[in-house]
N, CA, C and O atoms as a DFTB+ gen file, in Angstrom:
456 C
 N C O
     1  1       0.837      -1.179       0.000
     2  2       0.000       0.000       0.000
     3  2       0.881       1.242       0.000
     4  3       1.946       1.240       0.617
     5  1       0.422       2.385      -0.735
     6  2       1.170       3.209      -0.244
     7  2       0.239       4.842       0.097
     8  3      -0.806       4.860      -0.554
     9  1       0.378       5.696       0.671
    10  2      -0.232       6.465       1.068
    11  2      -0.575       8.048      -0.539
    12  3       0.405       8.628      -1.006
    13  1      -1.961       8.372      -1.014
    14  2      -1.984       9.207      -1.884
    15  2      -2.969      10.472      -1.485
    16  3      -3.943      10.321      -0.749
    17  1      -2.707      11.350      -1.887
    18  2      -3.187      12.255      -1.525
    19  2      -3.365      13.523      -2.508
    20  3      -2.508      13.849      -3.330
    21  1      -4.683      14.247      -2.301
    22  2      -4.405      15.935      -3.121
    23  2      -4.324      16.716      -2.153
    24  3      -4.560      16.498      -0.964
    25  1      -3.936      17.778      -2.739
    26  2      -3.431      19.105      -1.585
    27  2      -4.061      20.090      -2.490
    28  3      -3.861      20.125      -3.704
    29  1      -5.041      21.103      -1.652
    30  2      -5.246      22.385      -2.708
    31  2      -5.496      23.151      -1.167
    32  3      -5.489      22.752      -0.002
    33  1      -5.741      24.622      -1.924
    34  2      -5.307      25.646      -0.574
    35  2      -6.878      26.147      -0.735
    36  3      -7.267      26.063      -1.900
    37  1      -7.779      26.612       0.131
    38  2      -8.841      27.369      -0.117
    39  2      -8.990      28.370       1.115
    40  3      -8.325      28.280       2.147
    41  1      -9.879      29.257       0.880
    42  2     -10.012      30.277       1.599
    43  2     -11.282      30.178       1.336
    44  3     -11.637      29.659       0.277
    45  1     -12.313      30.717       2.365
    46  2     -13.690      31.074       2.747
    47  2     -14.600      30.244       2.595
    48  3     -15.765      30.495       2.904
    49  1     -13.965      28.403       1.775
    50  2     -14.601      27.452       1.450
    51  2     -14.265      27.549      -0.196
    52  3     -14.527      26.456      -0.698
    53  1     -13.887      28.276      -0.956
    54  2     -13.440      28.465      -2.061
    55  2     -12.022      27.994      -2.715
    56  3     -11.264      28.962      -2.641
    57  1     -11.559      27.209      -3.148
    58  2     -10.402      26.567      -3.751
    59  2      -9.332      27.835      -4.478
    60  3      -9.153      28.082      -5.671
    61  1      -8.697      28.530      -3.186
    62  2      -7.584      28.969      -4.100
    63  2      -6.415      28.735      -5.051
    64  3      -5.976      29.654      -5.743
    65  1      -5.786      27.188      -5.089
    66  2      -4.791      27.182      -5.446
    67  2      -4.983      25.530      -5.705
    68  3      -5.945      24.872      -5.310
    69  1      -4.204      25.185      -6.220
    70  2      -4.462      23.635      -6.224
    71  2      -4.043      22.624      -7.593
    72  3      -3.819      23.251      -8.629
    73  1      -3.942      21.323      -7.651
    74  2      -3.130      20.700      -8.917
    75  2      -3.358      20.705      -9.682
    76  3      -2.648      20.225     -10.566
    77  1      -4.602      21.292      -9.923
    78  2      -4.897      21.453     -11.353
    79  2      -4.546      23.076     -12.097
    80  3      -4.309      23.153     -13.303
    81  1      -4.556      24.167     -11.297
    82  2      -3.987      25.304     -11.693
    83  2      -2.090      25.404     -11.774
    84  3      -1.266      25.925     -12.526
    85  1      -2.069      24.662     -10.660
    86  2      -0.491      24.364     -10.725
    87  2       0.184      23.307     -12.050
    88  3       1.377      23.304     -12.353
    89  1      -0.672      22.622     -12.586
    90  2      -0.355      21.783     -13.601
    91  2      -0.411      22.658     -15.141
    92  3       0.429      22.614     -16.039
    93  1      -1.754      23.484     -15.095
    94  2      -1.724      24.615     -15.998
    95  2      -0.689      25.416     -16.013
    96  3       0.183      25.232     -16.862
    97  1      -0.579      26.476     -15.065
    98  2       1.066      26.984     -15.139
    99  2       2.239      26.224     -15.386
   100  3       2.979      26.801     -16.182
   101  1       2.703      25.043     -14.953
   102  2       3.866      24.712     -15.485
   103  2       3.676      24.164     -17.538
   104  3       4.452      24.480     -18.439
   105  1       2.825      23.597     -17.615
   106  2       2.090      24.017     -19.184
   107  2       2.725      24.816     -19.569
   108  3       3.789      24.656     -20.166
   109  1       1.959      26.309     -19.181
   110  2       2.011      27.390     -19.966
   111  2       3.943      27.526     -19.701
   112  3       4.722      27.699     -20.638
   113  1       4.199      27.448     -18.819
   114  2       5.614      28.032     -18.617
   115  2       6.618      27.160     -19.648
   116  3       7.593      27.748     -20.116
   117  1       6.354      25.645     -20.025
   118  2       6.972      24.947     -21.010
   119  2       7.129      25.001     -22.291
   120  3       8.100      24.862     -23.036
   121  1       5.882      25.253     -22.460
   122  2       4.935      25.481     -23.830
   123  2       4.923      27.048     -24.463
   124  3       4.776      27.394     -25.635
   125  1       5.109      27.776     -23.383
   126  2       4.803      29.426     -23.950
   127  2       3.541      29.976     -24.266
   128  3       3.295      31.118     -24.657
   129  1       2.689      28.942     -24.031
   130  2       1.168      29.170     -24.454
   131  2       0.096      28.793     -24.100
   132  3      -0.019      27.583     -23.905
   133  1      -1.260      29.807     -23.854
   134  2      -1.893      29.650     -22.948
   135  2      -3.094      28.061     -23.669
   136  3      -3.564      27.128     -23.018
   137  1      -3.222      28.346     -25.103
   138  2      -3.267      27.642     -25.888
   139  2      -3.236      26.281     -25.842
   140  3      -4.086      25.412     -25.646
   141  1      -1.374      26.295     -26.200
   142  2      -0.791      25.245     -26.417
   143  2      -0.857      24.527     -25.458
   144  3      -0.936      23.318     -25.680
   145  1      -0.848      25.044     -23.942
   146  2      -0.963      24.333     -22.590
   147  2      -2.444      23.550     -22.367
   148  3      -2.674      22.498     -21.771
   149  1      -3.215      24.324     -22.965
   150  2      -4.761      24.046     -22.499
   151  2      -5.099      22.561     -23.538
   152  3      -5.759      21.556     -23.272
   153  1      -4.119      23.056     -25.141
   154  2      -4.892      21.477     -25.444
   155  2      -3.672      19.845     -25.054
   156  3      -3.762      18.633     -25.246
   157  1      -2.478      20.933     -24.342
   158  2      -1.792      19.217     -23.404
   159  2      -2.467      18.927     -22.780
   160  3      -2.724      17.723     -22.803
   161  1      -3.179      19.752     -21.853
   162  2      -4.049      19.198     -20.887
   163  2      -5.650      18.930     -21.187
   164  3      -6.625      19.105     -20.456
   165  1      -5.540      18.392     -22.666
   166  2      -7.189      18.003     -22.820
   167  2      -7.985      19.254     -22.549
   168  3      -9.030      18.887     -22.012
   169  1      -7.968      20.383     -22.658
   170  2      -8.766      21.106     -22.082
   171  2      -9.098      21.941     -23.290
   172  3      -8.684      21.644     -24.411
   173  1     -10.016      23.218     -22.989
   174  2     -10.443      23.939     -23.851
   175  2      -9.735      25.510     -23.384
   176  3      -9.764      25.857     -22.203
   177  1      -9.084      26.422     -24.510
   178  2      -8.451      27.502     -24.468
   179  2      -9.527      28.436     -23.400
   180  3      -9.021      28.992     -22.424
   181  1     -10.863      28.544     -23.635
   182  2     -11.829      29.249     -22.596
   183  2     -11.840      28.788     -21.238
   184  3     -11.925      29.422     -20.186
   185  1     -11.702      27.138     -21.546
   186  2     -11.696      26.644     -19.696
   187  2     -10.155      27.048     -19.389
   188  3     -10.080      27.831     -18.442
   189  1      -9.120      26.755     -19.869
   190  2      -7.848      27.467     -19.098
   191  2      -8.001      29.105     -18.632
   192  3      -7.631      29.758     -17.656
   193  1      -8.486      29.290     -19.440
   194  2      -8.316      31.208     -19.534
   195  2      -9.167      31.193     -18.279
   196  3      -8.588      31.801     -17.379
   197  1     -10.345      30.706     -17.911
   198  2     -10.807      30.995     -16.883
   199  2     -10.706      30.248     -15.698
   200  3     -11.528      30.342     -14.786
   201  1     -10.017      29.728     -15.685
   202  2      -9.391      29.016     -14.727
   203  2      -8.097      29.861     -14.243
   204  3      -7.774      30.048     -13.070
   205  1      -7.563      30.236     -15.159
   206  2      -6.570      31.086     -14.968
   207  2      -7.003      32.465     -14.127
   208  3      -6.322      32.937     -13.217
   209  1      -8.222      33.001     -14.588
   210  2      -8.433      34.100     -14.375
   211  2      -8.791      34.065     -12.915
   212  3      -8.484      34.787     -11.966
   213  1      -9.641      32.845     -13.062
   214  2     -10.605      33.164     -11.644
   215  2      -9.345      32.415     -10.534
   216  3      -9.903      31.892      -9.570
   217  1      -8.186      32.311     -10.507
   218  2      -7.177      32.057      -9.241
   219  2      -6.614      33.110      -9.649
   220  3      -5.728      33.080      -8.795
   221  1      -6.334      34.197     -10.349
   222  2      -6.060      35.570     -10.308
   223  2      -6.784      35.814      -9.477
   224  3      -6.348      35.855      -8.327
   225  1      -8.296      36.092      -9.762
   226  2      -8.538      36.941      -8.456
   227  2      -8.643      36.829      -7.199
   228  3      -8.849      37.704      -6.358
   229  1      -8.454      35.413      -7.051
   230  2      -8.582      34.611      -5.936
   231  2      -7.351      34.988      -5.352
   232  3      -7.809      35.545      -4.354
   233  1      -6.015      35.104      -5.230
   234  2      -4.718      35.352      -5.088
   235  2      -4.934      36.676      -4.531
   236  3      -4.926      37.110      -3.379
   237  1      -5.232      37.469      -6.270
   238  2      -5.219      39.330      -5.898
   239  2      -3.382      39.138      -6.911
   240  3      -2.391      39.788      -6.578
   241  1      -3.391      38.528      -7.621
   242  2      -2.143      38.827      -8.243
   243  2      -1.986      38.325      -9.987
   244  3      -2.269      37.188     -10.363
   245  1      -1.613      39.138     -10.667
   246  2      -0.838      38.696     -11.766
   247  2      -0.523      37.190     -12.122
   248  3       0.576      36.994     -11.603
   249  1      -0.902      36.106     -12.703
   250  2      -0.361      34.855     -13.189
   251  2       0.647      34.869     -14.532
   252  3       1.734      34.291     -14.498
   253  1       0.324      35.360     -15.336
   254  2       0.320      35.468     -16.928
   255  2       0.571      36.810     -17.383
   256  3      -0.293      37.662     -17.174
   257  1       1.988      37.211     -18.172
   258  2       2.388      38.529     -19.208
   259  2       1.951      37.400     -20.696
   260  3       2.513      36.413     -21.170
   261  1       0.709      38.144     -21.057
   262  2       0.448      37.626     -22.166
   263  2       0.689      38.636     -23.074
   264  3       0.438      39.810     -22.801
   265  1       1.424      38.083     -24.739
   266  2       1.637      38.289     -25.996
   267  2       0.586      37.551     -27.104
   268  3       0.562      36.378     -27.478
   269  1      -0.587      39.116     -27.620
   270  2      -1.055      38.796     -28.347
   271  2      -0.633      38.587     -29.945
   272  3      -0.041      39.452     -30.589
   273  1      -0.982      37.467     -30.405
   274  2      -1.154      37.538     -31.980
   275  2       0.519      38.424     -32.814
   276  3       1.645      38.455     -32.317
   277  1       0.099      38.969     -34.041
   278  2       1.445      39.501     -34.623
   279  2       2.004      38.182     -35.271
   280  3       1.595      37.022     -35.319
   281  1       3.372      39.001     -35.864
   282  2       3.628      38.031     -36.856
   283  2       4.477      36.638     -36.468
   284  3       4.587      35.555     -37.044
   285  1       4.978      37.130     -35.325
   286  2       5.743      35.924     -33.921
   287  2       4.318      35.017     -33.820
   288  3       4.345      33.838     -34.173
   289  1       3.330      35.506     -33.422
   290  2       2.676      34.624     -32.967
   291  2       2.130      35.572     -31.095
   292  3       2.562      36.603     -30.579
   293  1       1.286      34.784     -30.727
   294  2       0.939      34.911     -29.762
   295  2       1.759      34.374     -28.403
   296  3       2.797      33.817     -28.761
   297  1       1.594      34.378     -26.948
   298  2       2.143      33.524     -26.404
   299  2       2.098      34.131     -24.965
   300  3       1.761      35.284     -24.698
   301  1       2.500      33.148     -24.065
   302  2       2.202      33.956     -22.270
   303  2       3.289      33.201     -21.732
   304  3       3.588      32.040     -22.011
   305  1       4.068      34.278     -20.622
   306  2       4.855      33.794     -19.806
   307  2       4.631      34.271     -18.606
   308  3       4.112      35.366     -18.386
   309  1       5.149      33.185     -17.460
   310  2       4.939      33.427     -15.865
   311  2       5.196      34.448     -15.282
   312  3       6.292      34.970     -15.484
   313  1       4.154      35.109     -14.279
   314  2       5.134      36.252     -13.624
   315  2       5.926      35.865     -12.612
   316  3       6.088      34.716     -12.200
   317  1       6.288      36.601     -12.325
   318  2       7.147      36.449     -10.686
   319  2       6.628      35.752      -9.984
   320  3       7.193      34.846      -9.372
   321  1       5.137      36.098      -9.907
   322  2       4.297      35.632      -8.665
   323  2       4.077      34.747      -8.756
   324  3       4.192      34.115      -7.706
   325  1       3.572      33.899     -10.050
   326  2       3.553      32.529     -10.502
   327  2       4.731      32.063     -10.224
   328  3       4.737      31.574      -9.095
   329  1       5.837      31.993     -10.812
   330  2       7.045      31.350     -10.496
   331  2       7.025      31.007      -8.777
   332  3       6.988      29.863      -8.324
   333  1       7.046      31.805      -8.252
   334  2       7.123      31.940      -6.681
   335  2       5.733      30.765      -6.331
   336  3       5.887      29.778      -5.613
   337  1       4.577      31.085      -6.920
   338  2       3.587      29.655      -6.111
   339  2       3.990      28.864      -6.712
   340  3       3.936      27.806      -6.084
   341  1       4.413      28.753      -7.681
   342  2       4.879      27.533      -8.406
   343  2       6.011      26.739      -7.253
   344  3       5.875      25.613      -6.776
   345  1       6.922      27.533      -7.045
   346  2       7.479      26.999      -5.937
   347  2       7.256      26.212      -4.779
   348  3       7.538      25.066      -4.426
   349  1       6.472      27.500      -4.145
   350  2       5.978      27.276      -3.329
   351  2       5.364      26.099      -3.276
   352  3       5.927      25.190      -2.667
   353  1       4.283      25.906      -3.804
   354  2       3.243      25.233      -4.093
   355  2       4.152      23.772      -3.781
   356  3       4.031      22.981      -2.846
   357  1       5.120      23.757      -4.975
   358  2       5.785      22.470      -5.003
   359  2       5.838      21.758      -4.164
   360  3       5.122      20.795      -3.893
   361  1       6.814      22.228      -3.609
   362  2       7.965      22.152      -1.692
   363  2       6.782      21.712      -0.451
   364  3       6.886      20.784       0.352
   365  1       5.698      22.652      -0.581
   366  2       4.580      22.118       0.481
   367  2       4.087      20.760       0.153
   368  3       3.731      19.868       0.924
   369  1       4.134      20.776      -1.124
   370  2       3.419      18.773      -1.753
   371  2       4.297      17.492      -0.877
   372  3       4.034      16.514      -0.177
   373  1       5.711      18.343      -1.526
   374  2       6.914      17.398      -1.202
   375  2       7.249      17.091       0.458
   376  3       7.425      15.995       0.990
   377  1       7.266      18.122       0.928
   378  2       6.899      18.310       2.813
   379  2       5.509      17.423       3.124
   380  3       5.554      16.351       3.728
   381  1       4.577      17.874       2.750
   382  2       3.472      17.060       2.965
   383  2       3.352      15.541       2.599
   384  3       2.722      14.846       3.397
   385  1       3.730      15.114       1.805
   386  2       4.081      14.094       1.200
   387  2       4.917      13.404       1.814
   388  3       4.556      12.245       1.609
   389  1       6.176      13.385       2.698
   390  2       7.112      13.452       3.372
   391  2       6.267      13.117       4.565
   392  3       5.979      11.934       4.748
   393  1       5.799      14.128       5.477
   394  2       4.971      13.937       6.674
   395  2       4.065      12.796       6.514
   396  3       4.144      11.927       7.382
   397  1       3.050      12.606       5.377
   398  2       2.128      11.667       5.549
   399  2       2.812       9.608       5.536
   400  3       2.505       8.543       6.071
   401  1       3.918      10.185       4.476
   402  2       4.336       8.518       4.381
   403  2       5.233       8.359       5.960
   404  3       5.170       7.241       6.473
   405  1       5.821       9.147       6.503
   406  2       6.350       9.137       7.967
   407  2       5.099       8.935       8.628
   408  3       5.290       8.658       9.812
   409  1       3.966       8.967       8.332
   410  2       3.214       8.789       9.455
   411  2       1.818       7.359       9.336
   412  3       0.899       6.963      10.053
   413  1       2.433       6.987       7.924
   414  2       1.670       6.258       7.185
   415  2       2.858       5.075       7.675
   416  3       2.501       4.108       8.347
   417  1       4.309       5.267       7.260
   418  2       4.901       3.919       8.227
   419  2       4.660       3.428       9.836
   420  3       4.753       2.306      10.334
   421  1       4.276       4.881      10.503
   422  2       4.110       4.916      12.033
   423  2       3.146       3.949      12.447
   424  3       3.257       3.046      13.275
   425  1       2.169       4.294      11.724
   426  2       0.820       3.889      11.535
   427  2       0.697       2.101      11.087
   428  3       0.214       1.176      11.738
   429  1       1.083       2.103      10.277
   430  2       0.433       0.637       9.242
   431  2       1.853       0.161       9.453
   432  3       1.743      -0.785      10.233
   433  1       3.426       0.371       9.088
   434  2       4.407      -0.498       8.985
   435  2       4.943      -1.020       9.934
   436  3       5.420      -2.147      10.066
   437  1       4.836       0.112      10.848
   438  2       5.624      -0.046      12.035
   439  2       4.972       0.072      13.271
   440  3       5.533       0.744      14.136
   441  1       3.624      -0.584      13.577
   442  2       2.236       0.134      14.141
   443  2       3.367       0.065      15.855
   444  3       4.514      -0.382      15.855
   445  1       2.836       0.474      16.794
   446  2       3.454       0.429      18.214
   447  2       2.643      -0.536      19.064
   448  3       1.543      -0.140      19.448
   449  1       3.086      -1.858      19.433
   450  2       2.689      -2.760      19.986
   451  2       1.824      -2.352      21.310
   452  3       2.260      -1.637      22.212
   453  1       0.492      -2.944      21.267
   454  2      -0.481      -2.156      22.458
   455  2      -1.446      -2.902      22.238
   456  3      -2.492      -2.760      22.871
């Protein structure tokens, strides 16, 4: 067996942050595109965009410096702030993840004789 889990952050009962917006940003950050990210992830360019949008306001910050159209082409890259939850975001999975299988051996592998 091994121990699985999701992690998302919410506020007021509302889902601020979580693996599926975090999976979109690293997308867009690979890919260059809000686009190109939305159809890796099976999705539709309107459901990213608003998915995107609505953890903008949820945050209160910037995700996306988007480049429209022209003869380059279109395309979006991370801001700061993204980069930074992106981080963030990560490291808490990996910590958490960390804590639960330490406590998932405590528990089930190594239970304490009683």
């Amino acid at each position: 067996m091994q121990v699985r889990f999701k992690l998302w952050l919410e506020e007021g009962g509302e889902q601020v942050f979580g693996e599926g917006i975090y999976e979109l940003l690293l997308a867009v950050e690979r890919l260059g595109s809000i686009n190109q990210a939305a159809r890796f992830l099976h999705m539709s360019y309107r459901q990213a965009w608003g998915h995107i949008q609505k953890t903008e306001r949820r945050l209160g910050v910037k995700l996306l410096v988007r480049q429209v159209g022209g003869p380059a082409g279109g395309g979006a890259r991370l801001t700061p702030e993204a980069e930074d939850m992106l981080r963030r975001y990560h490291s808490f999975c990996l910590d958490v993840g960390k804590s639960l299988n330490d406590l998932y051996a405590r528990h089930f592998i190594h239970p304490a004789d009683g």
